[in-house]
PyMOL Python script that loads the backbone (N, CA, C, O; Angstrom):
from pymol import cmd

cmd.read_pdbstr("""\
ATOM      1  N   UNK A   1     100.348 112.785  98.796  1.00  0.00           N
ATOM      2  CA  UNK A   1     101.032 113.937  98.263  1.00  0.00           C
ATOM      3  C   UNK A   1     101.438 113.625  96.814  1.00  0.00           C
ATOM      4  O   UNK A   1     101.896 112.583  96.346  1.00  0.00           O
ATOM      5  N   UNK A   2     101.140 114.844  96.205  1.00  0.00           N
ATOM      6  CA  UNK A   2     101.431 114.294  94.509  1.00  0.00           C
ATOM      7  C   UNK A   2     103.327 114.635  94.089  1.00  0.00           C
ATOM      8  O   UNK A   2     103.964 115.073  95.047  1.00  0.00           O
ATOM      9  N   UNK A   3     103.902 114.494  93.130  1.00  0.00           N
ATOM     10  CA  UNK A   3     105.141 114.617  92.702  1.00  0.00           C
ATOM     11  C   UNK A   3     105.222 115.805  92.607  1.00  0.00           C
ATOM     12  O   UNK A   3     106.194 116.388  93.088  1.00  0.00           O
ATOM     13  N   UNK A   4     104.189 116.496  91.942  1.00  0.00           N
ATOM     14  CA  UNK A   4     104.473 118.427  92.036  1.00  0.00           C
ATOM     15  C   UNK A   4     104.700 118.721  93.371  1.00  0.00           C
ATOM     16  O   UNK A   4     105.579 119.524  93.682  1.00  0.00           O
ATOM     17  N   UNK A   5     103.787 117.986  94.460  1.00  0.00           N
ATOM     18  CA  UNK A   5     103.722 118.545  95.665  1.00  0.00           C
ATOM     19  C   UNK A   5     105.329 118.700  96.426  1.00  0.00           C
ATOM     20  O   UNK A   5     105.863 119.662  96.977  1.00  0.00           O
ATOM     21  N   UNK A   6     105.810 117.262  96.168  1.00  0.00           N
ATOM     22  CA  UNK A   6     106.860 116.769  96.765  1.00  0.00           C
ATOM     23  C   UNK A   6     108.463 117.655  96.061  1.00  0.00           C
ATOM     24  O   UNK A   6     109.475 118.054  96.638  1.00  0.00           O
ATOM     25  N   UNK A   7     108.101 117.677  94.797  1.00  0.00           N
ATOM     26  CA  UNK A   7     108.819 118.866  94.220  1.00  0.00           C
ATOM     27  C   UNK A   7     109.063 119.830  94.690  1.00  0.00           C
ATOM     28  O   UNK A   7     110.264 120.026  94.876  1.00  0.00           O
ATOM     29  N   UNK A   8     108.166 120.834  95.089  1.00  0.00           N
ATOM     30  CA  UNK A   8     107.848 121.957  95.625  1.00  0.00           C
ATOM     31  C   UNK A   8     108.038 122.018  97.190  1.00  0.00           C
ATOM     32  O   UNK A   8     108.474 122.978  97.825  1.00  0.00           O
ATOM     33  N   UNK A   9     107.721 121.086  97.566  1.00  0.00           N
ATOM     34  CA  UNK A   9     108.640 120.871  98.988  1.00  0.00           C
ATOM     35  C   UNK A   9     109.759 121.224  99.538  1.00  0.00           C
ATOM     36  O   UNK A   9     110.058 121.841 100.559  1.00  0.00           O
ATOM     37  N   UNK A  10     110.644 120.453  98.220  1.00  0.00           N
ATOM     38  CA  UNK A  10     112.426 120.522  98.249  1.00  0.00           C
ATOM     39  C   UNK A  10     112.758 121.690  97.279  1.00  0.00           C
ATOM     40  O   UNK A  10     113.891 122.172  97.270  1.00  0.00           O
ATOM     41  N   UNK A  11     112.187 121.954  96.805  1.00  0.00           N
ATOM     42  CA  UNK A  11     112.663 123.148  95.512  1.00  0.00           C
ATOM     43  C   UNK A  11     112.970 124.407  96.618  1.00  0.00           C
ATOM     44  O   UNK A  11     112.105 125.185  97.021  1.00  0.00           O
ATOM     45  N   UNK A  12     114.352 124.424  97.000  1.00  0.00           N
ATOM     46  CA  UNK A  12     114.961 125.995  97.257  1.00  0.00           C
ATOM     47  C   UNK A  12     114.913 125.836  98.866  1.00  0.00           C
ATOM     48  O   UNK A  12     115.418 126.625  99.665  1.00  0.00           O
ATOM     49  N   UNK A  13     114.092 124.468  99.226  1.00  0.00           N
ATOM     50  CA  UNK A  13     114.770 124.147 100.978  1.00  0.00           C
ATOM     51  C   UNK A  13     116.488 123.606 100.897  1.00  0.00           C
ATOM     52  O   UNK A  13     117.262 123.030 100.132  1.00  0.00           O
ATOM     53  N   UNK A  14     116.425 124.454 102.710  1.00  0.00           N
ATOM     54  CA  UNK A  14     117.762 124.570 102.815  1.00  0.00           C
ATOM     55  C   UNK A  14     118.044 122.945 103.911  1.00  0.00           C
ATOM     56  O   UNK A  14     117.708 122.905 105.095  1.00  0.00           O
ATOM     57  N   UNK A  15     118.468 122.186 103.434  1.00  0.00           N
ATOM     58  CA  UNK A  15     118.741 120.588 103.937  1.00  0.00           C
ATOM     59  C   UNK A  15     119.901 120.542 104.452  1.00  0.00           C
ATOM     60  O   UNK A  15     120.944 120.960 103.948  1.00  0.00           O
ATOM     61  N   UNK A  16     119.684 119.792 105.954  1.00  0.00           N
ATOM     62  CA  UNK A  16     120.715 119.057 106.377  1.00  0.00           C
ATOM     63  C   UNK A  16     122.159 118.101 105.593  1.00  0.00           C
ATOM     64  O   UNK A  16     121.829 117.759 104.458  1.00  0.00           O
ATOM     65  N   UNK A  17     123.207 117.763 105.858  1.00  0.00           N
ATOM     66  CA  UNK A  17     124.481 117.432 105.518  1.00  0.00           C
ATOM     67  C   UNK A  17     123.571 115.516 105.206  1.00  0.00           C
ATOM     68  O   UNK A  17     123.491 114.758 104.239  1.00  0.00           O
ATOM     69  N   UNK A  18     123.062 115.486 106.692  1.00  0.00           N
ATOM     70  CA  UNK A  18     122.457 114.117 106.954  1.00  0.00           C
ATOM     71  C   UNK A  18     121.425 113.904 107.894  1.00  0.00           C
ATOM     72  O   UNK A  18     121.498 114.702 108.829  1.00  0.00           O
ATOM     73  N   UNK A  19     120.453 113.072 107.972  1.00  0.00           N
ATOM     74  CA  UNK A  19     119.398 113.436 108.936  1.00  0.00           C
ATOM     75  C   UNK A  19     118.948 111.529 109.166  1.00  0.00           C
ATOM     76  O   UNK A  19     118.811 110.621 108.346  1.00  0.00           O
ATOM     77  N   UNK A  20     118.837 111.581 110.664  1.00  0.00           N
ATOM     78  CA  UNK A  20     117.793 110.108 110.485  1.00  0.00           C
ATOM     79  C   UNK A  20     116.816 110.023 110.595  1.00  0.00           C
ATOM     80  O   UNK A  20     116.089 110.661 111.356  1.00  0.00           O
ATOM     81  N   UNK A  21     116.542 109.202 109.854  1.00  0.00           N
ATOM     82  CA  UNK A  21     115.306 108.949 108.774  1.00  0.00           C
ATOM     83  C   UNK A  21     114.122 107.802 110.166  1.00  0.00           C
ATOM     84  O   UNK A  21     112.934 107.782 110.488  1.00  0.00           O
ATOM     85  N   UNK A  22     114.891 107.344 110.406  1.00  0.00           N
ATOM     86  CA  UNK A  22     114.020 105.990 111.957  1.00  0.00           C
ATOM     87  C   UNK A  22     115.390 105.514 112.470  1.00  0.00           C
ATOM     88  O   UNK A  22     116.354 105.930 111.827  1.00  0.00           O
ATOM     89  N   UNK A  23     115.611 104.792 113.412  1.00  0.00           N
ATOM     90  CA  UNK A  23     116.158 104.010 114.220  1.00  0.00           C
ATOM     91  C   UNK A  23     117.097 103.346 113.634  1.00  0.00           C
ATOM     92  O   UNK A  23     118.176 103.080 114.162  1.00  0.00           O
ATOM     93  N   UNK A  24     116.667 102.946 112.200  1.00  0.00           N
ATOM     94  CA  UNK A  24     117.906 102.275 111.385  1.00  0.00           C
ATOM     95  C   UNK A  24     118.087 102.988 110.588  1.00  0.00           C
ATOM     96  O   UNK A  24     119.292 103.206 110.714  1.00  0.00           O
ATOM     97  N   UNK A  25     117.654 103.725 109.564  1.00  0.00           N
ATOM     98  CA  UNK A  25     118.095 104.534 108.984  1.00  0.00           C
ATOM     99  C   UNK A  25     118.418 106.250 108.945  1.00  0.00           C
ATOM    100  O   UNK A  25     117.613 107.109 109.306  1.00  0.00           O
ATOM    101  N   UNK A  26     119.908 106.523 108.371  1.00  0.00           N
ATOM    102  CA  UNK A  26     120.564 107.792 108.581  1.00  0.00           C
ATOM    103  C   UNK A  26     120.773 108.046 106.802  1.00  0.00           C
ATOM    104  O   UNK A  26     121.452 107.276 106.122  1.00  0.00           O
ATOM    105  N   UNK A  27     120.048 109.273 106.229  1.00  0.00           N
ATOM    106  CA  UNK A  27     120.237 109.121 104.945  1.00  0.00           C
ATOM    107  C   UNK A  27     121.624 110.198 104.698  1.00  0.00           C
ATOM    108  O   UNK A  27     121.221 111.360 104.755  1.00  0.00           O
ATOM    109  N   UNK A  28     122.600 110.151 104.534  1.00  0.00           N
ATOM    110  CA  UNK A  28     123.784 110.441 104.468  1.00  0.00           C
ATOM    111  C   UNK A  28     123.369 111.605 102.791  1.00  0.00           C
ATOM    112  O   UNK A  28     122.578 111.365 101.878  1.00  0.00           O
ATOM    113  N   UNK A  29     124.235 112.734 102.984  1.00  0.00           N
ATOM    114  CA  UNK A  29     123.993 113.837 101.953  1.00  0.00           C
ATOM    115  C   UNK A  29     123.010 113.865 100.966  1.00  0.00           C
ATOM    116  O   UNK A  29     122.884 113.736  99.749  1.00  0.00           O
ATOM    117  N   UNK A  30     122.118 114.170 102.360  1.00  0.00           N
ATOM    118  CA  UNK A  30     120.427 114.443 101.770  1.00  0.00           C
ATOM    119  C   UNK A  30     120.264 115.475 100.389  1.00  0.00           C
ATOM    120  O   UNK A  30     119.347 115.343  99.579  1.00  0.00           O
ATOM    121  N   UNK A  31     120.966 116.162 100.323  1.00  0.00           N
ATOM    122  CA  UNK A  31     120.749 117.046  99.131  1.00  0.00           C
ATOM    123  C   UNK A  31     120.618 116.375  98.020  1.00  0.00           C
ATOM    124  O   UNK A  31     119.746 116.676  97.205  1.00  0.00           O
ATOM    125  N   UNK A  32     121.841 114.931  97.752  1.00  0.00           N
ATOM    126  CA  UNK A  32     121.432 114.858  96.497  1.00  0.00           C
ATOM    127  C   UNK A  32     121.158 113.402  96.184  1.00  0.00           C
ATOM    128  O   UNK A  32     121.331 112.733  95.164  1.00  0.00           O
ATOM    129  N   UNK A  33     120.566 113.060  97.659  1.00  0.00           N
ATOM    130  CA  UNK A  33     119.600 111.945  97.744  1.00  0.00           C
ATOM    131  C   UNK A  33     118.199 112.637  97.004  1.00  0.00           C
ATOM    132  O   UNK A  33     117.574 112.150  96.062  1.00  0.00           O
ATOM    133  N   UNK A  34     118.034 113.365  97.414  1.00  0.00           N
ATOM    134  CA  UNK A  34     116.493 114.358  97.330  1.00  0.00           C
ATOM    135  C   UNK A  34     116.815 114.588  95.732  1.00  0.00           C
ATOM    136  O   UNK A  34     115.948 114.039  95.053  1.00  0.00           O
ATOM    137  N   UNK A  35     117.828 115.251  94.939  1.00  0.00           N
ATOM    138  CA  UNK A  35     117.549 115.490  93.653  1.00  0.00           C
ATOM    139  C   UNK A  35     117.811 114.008  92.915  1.00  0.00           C
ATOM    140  O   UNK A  35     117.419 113.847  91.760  1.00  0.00           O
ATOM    141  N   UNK A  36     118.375 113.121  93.514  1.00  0.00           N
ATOM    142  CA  UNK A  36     118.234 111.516  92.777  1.00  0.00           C
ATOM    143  C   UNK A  36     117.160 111.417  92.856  1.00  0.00           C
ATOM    144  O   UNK A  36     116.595 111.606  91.778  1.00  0.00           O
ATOM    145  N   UNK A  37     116.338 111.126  93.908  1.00  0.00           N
ATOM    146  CA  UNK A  37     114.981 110.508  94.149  1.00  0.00           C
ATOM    147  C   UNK A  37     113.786 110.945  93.443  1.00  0.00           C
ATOM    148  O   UNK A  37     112.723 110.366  93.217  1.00  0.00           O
ATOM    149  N   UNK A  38     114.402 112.614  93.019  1.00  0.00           N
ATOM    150  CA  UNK A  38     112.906 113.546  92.397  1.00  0.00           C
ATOM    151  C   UNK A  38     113.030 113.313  90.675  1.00  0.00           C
ATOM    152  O   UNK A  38     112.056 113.324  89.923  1.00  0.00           O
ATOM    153  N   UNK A  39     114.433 113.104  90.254  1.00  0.00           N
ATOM    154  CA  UNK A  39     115.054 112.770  89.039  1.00  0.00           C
ATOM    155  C   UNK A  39     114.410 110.807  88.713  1.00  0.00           C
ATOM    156  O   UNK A  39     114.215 110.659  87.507  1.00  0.00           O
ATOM    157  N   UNK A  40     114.298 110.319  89.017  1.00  0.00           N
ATOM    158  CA  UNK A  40     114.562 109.141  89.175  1.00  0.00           C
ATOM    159  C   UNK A  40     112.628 108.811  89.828  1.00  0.00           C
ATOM    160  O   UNK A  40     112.241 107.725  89.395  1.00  0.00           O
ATOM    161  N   UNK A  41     111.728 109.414  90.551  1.00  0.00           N
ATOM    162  CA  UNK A  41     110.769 109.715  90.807  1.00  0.00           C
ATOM    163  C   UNK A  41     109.709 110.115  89.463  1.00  0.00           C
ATOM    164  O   UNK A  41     108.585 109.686  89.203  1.00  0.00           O
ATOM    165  N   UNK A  42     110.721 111.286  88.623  1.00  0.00           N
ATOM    166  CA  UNK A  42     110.267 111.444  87.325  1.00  0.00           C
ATOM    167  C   UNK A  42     109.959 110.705  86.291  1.00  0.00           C
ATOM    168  O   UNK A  42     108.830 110.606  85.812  1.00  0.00           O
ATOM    169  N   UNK A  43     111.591 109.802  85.657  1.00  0.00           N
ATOM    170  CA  UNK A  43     112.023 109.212  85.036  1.00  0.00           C
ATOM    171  C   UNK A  43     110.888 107.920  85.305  1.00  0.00           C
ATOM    172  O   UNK A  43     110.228 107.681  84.294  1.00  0.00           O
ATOM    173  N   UNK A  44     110.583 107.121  86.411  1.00  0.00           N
ATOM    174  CA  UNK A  44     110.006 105.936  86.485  1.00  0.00           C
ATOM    175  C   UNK A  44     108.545 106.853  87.503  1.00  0.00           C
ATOM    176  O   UNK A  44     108.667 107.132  88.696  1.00  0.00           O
ATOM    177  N   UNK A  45     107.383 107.145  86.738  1.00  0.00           N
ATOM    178  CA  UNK A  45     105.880 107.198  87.478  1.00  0.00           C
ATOM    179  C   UNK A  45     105.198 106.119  88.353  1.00  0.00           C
ATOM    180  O   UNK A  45     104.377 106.152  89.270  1.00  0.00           O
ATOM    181  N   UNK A  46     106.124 104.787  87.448  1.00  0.00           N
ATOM    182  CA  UNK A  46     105.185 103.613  87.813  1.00  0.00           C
ATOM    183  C   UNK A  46     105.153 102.891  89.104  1.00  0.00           C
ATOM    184  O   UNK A  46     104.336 102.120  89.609  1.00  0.00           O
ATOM    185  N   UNK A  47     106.713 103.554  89.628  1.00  0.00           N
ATOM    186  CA  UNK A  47     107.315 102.961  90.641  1.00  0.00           C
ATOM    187  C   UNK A  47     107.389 103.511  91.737  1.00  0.00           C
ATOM    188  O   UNK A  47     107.734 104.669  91.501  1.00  0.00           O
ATOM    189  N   UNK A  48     107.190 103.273  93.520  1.00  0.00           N
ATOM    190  CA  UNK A  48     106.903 104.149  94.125  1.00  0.00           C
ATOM    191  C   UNK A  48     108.645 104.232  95.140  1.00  0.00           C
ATOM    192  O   UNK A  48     109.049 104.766  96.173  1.00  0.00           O
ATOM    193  N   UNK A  49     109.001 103.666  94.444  1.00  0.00           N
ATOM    194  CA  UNK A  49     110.321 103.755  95.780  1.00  0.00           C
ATOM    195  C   UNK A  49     110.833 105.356  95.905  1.00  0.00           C
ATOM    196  O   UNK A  49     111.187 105.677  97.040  1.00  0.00           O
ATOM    197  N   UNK A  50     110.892 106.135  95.126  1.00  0.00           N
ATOM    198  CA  UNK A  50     111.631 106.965  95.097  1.00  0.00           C
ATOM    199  C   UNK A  50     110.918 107.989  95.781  1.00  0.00           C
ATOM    200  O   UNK A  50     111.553 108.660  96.595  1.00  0.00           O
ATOM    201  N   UNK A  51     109.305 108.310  95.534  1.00  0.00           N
ATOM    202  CA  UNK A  51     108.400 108.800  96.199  1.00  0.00           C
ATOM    203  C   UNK A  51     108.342 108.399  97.357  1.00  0.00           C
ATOM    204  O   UNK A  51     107.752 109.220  98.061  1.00  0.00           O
ATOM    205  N   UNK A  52     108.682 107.501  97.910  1.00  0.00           N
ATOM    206  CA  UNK A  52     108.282 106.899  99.264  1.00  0.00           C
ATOM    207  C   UNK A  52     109.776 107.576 100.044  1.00  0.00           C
ATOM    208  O   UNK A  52     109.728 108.320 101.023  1.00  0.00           O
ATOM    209  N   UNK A  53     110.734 107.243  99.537  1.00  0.00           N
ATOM    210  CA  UNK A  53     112.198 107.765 100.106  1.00  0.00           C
ATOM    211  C   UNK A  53     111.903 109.477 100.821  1.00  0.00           C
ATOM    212  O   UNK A  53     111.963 110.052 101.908  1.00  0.00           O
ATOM    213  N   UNK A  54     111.531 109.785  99.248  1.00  0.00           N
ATOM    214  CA  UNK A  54     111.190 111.746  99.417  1.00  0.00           C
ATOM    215  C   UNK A  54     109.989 111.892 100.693  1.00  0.00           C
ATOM    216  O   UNK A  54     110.023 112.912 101.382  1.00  0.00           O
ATOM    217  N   UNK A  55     109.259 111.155 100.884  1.00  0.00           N
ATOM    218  CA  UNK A  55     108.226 111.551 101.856  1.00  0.00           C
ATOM    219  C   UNK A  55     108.887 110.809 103.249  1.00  0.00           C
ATOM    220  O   UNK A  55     108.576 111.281 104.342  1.00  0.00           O
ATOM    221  N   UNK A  56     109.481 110.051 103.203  1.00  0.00           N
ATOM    222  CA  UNK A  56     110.352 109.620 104.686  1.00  0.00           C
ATOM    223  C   UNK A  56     111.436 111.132 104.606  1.00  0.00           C
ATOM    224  O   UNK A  56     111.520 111.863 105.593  1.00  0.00           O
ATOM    225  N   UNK A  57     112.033 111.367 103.599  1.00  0.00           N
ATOM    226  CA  UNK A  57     113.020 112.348 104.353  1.00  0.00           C
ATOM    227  C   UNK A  57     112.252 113.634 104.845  1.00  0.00           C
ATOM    228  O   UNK A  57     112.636 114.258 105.835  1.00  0.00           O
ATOM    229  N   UNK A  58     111.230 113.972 104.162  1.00  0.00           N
ATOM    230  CA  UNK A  58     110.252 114.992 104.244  1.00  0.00           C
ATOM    231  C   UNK A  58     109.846 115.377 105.348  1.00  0.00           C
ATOM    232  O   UNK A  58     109.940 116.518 105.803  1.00  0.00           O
ATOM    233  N   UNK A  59     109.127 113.968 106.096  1.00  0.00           N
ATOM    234  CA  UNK A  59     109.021 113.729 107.563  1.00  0.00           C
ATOM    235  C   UNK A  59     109.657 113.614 108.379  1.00  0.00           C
ATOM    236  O   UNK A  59     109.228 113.791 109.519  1.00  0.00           O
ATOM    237  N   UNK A  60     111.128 113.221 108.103  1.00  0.00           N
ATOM    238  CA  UNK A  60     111.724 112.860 109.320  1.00  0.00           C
ATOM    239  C   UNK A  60     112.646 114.816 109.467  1.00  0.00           C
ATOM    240  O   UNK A  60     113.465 115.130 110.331  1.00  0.00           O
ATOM    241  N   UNK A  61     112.187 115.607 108.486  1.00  0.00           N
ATOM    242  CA  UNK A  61     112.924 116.882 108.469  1.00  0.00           C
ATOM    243  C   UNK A  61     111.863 117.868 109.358  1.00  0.00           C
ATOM    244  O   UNK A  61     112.314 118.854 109.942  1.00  0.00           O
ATOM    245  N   UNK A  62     110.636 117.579 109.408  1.00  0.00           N
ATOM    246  CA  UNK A  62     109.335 118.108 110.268  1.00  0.00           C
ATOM    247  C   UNK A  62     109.020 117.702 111.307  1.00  0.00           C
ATOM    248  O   UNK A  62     108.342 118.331 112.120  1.00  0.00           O
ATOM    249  N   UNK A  63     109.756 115.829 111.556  1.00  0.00           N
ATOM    250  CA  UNK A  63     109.760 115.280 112.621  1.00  0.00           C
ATOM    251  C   UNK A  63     110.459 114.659 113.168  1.00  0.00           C
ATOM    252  O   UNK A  63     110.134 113.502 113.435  1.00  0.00           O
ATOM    253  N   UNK A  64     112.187 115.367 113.711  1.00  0.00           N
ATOM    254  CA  UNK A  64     112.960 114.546 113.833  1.00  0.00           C
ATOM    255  C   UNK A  64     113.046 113.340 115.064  1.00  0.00           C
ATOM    256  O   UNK A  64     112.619 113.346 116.219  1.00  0.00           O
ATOM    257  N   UNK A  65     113.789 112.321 114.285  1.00  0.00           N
ATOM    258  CA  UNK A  65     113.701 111.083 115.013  1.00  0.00           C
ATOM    259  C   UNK A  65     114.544 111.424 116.467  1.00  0.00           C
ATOM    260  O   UNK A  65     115.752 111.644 116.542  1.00  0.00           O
ATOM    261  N   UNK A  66     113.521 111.403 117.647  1.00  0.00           N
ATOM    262  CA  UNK A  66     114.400 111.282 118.751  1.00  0.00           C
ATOM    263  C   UNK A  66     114.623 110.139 119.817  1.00  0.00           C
ATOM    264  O   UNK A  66     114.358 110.165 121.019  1.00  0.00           O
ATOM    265  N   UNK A  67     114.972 109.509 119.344  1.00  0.00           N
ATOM    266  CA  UNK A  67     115.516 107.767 119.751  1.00  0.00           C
ATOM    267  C   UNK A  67     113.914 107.278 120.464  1.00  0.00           C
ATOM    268  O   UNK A  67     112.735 107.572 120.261  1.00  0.00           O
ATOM    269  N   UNK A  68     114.593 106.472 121.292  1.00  0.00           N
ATOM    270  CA  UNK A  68     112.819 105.601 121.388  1.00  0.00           C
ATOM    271  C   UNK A  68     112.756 106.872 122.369  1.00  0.00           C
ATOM    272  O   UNK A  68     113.379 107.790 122.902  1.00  0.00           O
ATOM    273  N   UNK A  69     111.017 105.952 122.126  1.00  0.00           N
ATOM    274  CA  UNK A  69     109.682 106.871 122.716  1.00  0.00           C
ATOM    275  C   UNK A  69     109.205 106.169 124.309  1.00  0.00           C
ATOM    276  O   UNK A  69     108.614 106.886 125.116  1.00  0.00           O
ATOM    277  N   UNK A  70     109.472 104.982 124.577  1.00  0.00           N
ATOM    278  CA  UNK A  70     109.691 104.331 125.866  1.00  0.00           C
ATOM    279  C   UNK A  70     110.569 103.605 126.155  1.00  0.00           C
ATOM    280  O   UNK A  70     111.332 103.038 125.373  1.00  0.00           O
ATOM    281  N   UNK A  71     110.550 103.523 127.736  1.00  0.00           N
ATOM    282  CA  UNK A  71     111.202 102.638 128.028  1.00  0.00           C
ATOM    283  C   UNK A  71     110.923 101.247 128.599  1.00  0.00           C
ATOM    284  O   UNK A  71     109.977 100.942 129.325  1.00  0.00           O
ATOM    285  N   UNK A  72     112.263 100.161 127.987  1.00  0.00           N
ATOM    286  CA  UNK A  72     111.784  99.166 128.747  1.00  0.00           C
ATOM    287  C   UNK A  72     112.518  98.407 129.742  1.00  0.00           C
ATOM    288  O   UNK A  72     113.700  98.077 129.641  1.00  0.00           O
ATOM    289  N   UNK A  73     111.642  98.119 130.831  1.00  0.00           N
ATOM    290  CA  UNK A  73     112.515  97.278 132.089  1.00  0.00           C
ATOM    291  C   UNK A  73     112.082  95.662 131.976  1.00  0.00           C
ATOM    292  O   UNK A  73     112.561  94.839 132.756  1.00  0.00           O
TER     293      UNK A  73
END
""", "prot")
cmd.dss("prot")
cmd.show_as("cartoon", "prot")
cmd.util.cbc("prot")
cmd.orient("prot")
């Protein structure tokens, strides 16, 4: 997914307070995690952390995490 894409994603979606992201992570006031990450996504091209953040919250908002998937005895 390109940076326009990921832009356009969040541009004018209506986001959760907080959402988890996997098992360990809960990204706490996603709103302006999402405009850091797209700001800061901009600012540095070279670097993928911020892109990578935006496409975990992306997913985990299309696919929320619902604790494990099996069990074990």
């Amino acid at each position: 997914m390109t940076e326009q894409e990921l832009i356009d994603y969040f541009t004018g979606k209506d986001l959760p307070e907080s959402i988890r992201i996997n098992r360990a992570v809960t990204q706490h006031d996603v709103r302006a995690a999402v405009d850091r990450n797209i700001e800061t996504m901009l600012d540095n091209p070279a670097t993928n952390g911020a892109k990578h953040r935006l496409t975990q919250i992306m997913h985990a908002l299309e696919t929320p995490y619902g604790g494990l998937t099996a069990i074990f005895t």
